[in-house]
N, C-alpha and C positions, 0 to 999 in steps of 0.2 A: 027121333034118332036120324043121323045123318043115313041118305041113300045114294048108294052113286058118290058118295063126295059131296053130296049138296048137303048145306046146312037149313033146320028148319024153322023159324023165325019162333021164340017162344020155348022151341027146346032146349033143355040142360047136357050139354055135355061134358063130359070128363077132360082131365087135365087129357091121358093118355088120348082121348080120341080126339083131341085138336092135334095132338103133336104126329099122330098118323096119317089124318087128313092132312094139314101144311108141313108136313115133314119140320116142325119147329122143336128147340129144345123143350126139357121140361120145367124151367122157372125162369121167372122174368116178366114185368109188365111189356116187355118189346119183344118181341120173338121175332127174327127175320130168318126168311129162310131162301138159300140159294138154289137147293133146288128145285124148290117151286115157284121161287120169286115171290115167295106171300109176307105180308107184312102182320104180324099179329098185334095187336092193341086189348090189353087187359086194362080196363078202366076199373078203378075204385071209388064211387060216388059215396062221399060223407059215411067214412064207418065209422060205425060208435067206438073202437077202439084205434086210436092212433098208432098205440106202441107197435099192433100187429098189422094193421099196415099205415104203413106214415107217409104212402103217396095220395092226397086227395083230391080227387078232381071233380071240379065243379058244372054243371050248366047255368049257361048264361043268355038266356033265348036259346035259339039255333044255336050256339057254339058252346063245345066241349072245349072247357080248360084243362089240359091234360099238364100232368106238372112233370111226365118223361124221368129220367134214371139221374138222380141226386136230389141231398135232402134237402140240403138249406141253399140260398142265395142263387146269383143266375148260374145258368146252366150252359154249358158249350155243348154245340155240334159236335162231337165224339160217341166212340161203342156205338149203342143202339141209339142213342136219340139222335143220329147223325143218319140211320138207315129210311 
C-alpha cells in the first residue's frame, strides 16, 4: 500500500488510488495530469484477449514498445500520446 504518496515496488494498486496519488483521470492507458505534472503509463504486455484490450505492448531487450492511444497504422503526436 502506498505511504506518504510513495508507491511500493510489487504492490497492486487500485484504479482509484492511482488517480488520488497523481490526481489522474479514471480511464486511459495515458493519464497526465497538470496538477502534479505526472505522466501515468498503463502498459498491456501480450493479453490473451485482444478484443478487451487491443493495445499490446511488447519488450524488446531494455525497450518497451508501447503502441500509445490508436488502433491501427501510424500514430500522430496528439491528446495523450503528445503529453
Amino acid at each position: 500500500m502506498a505511504k506518504n504518496n510513495l508507491l511500493i515496488t510489487g504492490d497492486v494498486y487500485s484504479n482509484a488510488q492511482i488517480m488520488d496519488i497523481f490526481r489522474v483521470s479514471n480511464s486511459g492507458g495515458i493519464r497526465f495530469s497538470t496538477k502534479t505534472r505526472s505522466l501515468v503509463i498503463f502498459s498491456f504486455h501480450q493479453s490473451v484477449n485482444q478484443k478487451d484490450v487491443p493495445y499490446q505492448d511488447s519488450w524488446e531487450k531494455d525497450t518497451l514498445h508501447y503502441t500509445g492511444q490508436g488502433k491501427e497504422g501510424d500514430q500522430e503526436l496528439t491528446r495523450n500520446n503528445k503529453k
